[in-house]
ZADO-1210 file (C-alpha; in nm, 4 decimals, padded with zeros to 6 digits):
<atoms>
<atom x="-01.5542" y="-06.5401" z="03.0665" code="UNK" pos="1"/>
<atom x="-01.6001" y="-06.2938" z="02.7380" code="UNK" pos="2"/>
<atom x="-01.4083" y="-06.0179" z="02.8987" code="UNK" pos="3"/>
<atom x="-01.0676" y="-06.2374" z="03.0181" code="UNK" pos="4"/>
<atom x="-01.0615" y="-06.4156" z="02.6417" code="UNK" pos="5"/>
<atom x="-01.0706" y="-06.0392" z="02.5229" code="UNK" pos="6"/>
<atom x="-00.7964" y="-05.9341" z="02.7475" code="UNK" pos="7"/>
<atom x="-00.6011" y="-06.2547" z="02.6246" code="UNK" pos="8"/>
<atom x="-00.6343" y="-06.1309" z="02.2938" code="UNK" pos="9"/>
<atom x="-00.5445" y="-05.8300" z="02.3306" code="UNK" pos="10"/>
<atom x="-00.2611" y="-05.9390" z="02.5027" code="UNK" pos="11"/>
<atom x="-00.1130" y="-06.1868" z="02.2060" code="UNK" pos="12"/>
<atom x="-00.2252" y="-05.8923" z="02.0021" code="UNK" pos="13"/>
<atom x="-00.0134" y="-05.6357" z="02.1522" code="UNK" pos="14"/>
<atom x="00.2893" y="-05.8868" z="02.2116" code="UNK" pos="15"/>
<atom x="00.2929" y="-06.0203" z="01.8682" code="UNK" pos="16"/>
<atom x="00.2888" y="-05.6401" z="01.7217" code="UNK" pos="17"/>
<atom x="00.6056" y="-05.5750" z="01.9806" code="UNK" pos="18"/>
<atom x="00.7559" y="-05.8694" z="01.8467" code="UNK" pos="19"/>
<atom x="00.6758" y="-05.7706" z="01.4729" code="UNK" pos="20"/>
<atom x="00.8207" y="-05.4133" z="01.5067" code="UNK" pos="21"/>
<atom x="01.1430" y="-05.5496" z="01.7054" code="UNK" pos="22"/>
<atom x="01.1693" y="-05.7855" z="01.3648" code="UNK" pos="23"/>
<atom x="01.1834" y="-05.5173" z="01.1520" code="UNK" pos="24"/>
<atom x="01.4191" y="-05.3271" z="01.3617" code="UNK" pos="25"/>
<atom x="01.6648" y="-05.5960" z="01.3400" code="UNK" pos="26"/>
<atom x="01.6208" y="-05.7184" z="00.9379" code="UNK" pos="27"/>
<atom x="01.6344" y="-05.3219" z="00.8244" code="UNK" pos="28"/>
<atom x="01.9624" y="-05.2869" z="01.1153" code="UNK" pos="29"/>
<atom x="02.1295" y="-05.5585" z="00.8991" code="UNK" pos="30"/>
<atom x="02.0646" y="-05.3467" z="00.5852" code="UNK" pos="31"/>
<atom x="02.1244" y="-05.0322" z="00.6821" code="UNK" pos="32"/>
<atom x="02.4564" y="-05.1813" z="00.8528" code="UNK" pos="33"/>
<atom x="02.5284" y="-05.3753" z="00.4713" code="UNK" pos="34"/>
<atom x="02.4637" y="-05.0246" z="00.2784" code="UNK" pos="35"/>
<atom x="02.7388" y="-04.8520" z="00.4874" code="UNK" pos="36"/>
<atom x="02.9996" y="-05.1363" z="00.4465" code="UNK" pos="37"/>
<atom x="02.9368" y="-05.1193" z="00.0441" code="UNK" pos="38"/>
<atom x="02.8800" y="-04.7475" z="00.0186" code="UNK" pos="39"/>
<atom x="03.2508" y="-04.7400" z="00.2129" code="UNK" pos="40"/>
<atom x="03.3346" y="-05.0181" z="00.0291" code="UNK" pos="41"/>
<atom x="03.5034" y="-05.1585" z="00.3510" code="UNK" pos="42"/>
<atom x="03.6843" y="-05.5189" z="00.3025" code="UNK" pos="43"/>
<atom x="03.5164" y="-05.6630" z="00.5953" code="UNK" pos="44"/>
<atom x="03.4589" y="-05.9607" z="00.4125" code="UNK" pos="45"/>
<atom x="03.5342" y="-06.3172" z="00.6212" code="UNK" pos="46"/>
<atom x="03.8339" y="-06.3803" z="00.4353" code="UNK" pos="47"/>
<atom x="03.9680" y="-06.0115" z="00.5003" code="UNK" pos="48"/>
<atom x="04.1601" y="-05.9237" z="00.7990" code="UNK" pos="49"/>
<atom x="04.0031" y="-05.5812" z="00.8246" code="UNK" pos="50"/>
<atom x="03.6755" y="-05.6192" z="01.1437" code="UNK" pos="51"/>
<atom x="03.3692" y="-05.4758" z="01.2779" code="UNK" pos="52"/>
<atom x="03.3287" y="-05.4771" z="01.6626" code="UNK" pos="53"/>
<atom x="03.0435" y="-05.7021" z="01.7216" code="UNK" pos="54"/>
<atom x="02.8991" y="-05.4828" z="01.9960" code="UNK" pos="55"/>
<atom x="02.7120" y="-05.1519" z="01.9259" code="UNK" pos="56"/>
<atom x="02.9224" y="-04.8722" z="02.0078" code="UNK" pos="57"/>
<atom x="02.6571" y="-04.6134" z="02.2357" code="UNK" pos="58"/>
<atom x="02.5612" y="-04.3003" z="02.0725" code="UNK" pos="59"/>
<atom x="02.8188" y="-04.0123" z="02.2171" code="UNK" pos="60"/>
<atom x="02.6354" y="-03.7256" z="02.1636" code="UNK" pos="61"/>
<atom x="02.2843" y="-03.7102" z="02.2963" code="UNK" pos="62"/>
<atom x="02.0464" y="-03.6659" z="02.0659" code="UNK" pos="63"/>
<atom x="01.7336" y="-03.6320" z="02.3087" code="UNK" pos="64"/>
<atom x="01.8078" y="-03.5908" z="02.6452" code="UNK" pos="65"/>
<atom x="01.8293" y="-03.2187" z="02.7283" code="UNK" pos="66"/>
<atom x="01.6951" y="-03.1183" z="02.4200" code="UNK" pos="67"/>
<atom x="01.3409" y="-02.9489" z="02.2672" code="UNK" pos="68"/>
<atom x="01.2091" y="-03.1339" z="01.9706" code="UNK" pos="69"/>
<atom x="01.2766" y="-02.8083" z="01.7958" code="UNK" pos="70"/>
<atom x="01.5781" y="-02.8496" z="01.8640" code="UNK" pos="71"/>
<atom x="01.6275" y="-03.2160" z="01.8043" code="UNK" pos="72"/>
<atom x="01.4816" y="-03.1471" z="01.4524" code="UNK" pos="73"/>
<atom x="01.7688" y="-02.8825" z="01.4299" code="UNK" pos="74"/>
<atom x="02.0107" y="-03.1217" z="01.4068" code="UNK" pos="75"/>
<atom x="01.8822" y="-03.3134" z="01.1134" code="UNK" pos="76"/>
<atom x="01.8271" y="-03.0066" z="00.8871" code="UNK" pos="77"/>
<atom x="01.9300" y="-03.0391" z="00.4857" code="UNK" pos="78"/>
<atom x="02.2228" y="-02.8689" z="00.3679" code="UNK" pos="79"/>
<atom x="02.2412" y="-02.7014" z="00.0313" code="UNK" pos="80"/>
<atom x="02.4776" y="-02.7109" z="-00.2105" code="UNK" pos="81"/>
<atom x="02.7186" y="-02.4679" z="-00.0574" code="UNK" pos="82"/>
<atom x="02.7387" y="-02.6997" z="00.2846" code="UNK" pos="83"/>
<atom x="02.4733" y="-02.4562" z="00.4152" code="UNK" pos="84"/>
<atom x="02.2114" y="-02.5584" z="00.6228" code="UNK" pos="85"/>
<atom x="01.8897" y="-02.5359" z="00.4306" code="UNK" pos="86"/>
<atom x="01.5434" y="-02.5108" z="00.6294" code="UNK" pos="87"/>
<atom x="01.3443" y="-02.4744" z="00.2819" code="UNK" pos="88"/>
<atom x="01.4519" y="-02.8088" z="00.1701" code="UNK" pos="89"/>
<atom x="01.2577" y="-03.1126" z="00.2506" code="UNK" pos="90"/>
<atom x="01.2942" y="-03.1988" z="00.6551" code="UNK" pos="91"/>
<atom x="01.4062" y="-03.6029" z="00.6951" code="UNK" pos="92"/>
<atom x="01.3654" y="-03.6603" z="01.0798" code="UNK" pos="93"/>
<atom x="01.1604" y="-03.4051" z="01.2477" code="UNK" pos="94"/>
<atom x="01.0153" y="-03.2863" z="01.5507" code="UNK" pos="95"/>
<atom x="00.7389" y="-03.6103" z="01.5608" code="UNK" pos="96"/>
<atom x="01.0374" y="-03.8597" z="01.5352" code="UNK" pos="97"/>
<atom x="01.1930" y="-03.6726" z="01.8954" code="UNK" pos="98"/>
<atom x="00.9812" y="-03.9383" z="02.1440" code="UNK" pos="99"/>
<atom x="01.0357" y="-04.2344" z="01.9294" code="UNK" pos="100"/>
<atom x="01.4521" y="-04.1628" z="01.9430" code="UNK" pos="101"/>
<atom x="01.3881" y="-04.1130" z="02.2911" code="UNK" pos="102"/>
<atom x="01.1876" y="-04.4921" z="02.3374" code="UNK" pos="103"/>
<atom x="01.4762" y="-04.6086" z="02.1564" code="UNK" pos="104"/>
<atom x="01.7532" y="-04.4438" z="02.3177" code="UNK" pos="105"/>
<atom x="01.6078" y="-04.5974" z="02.6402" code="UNK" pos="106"/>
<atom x="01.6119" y="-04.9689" z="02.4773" code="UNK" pos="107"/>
<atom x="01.8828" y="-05.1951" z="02.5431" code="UNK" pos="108"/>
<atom x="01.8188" y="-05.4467" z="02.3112" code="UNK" pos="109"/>
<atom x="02.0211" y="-05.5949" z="02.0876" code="UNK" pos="110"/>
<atom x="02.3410" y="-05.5124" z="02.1969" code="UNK" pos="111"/>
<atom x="02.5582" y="-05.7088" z="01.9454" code="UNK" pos="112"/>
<atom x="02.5604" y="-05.7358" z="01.5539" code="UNK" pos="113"/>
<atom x="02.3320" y="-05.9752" z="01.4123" code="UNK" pos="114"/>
<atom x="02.4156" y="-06.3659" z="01.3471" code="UNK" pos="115"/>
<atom x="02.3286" y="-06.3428" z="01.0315" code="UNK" pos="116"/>
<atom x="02.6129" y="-06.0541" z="00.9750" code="UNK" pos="117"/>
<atom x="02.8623" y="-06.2049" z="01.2116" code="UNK" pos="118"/>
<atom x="02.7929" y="-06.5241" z="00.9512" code="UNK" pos="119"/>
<atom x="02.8408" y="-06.2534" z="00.6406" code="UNK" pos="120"/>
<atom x="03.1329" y="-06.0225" z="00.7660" code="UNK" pos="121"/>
<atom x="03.4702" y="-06.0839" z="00.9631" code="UNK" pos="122"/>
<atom x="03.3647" y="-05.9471" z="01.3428" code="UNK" pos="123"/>
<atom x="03.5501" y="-05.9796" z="01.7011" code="UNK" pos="124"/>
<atom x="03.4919" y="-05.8354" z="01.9993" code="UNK" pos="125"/>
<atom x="03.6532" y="-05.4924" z="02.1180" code="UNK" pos="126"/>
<atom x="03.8971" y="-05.5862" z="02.3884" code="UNK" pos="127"/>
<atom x="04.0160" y="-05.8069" z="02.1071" code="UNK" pos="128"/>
<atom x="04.0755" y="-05.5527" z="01.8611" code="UNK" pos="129"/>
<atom x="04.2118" y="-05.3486" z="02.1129" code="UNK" pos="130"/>
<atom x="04.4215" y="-05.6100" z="02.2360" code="UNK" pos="131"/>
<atom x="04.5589" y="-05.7069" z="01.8663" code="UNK" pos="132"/>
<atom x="04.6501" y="-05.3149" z="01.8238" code="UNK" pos="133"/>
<atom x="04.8712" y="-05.3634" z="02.1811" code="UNK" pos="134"/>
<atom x="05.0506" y="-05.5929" z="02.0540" code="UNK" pos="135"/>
<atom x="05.0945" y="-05.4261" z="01.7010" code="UNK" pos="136"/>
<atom x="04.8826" y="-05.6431" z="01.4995" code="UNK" pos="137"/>
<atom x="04.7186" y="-05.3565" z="01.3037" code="UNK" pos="138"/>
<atom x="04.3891" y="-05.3727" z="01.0520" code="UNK" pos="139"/>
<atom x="04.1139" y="-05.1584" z="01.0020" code="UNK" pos="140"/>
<atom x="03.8242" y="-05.1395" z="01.2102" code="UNK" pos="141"/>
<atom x="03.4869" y="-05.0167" z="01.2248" code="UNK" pos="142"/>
<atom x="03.2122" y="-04.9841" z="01.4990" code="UNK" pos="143"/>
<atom x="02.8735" y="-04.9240" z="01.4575" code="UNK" pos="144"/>
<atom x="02.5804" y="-04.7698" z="01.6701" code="UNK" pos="145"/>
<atom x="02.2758" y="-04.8996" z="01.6876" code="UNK" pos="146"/>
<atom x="02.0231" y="-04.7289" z="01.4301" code="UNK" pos="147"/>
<atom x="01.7274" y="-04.4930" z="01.5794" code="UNK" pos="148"/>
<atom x="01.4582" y="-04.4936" z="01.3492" code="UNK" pos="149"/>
<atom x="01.2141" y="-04.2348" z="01.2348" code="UNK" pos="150"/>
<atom x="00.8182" y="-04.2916" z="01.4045" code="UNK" pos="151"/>
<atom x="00.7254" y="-04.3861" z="01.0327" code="UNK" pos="152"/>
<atom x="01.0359" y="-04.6112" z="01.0400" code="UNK" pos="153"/>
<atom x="01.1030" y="-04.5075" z="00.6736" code="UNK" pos="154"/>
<atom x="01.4281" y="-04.2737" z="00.8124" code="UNK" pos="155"/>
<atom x="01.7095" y="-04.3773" z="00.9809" code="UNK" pos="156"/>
<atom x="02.0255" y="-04.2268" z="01.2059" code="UNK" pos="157"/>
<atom x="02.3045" y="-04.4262" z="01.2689" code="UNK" pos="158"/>
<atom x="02.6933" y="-04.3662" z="01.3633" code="UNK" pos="159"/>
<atom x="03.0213" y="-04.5409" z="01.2553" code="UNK" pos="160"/>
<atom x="03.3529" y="-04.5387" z="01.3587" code="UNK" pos="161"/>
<atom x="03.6007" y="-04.5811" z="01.1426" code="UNK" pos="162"/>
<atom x="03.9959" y="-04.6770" z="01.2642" code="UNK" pos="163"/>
<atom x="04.2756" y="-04.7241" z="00.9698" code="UNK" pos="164"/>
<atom x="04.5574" y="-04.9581" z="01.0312" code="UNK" pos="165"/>
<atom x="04.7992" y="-04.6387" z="01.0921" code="UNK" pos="166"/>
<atom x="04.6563" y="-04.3588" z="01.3439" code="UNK" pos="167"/>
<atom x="04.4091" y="-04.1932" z="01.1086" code="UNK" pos="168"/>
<atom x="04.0177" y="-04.2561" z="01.1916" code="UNK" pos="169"/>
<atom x="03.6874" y="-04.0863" z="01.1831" code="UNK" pos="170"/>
<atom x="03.3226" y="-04.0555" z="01.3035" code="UNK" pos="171"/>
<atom x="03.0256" y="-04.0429" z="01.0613" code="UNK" pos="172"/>
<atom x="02.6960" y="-03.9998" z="01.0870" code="UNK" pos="173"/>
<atom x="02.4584" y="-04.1196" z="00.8380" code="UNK" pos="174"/>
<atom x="02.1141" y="-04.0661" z="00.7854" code="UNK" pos="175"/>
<atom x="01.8933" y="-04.3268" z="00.5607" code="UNK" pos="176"/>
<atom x="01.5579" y="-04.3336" z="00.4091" code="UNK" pos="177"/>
<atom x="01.3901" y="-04.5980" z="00.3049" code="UNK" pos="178"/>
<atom x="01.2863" y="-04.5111" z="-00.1050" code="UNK" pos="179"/>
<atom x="01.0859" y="-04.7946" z="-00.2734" code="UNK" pos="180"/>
<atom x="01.2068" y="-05.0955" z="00.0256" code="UNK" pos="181"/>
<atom x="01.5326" y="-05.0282" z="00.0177" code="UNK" pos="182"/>
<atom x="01.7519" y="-04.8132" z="00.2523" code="UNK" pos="183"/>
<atom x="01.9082" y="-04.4957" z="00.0703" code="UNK" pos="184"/>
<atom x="02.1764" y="-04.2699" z="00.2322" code="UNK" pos="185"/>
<atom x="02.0282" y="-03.9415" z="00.2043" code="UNK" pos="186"/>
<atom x="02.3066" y="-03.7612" z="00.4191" code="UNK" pos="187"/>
<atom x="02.6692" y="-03.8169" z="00.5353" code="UNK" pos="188"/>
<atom x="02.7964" y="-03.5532" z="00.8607" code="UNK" pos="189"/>
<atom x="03.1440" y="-03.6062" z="00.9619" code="UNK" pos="190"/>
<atom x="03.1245" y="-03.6180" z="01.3648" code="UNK" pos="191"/>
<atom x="03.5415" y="-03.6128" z="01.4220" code="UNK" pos="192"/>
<atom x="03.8609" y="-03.6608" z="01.2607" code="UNK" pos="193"/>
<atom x="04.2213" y="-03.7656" z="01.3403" code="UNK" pos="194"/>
</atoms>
């Protein structure tokens, strides 16, 4: 009897600490997704008629697959001042984080923008947005990736697509870091331009 009430403990155990990470996950998504929109100072608001695509765009570039850790870490290395890359300077996602973004490139889950944002922010679905700019309704948009998080979870990566109401848009890349609890951006990278 002992060793099945041990195994059902260690069950709820390990399924409650699943469930606590994928918490977290999802409250520091919604402020890491929050610190873009103000640090762009996007008017996404509910009363705005600029949007955010509800569903998470997928990560174009691969980060993991057919990569080394080395050189996975090689892709988040400092730059200096002179737009440089810097390997003296401190190293934000290294080599350690490479099977975690792999787990998490793997995960599904969620696919959409939180409730509590969608309550918060002015979102609609792509075809919709697409459809609008068919039919020459035009607004700005933006569309976000899911985060991948560091295996200390105090770093983030995320990516953001951003469409003006003419023909001009861009790709960024941003990469946080959680300083005293809440979510810094420690690094900008333009990914494309029109």
């Amino acid at each position: 009897m002992k060793p099945k009430l041990l195994l059902f403990f260690i069950f709820i155990f390990i399924t409650c600490s699943s469930q606590s990470i994928a918490d977290i996950h999802n409250i520091d998504t919604d402020l890491i997704i929050t610190k873009i929109i103000e640090s762009n100072r996007a008017k996404v608001q509910k009363n705005d008629a600029n949007k955010i695509v509800q569903q998470f765009k997928k990560i174009e570039r691969s980060l993991t697959t057919n990569t080394t850790p080395n050189e996975f870490e090689g892709l988040f290395v400092s730059m200096g001042v002179d737009g440089m890359p810097n390997f003296k300077l401190k190293k934000i996602i290294t080599k350690d984080d490479y099977e975690y973004f792999l787990l998490q490139s793997q995960n599904t889950d969620p696919t959409e923008i939180s409730d509590a944002l969608k309550k918060k922010y002015n979102f609609d679905l792509l075809e919709n947005v697409l459809g609008d700019r068919e039919k020459e309704k035009r607004y700005e948009y933006y569309q976000f990736t899911k985060p991948y998080f560091s295996k200390d979870h105090q770093k983030a990566y995320i990516e953001v697509e951003y469409y003006s109401a003419g023909i001009y848009g861009d790709g960024m890349a941003y990469i946080l870091e959680k300083i005293n609890g809440e979510w810094v951006i420690v690094r900008g990278l333009n990914l494309w331009i029109t």
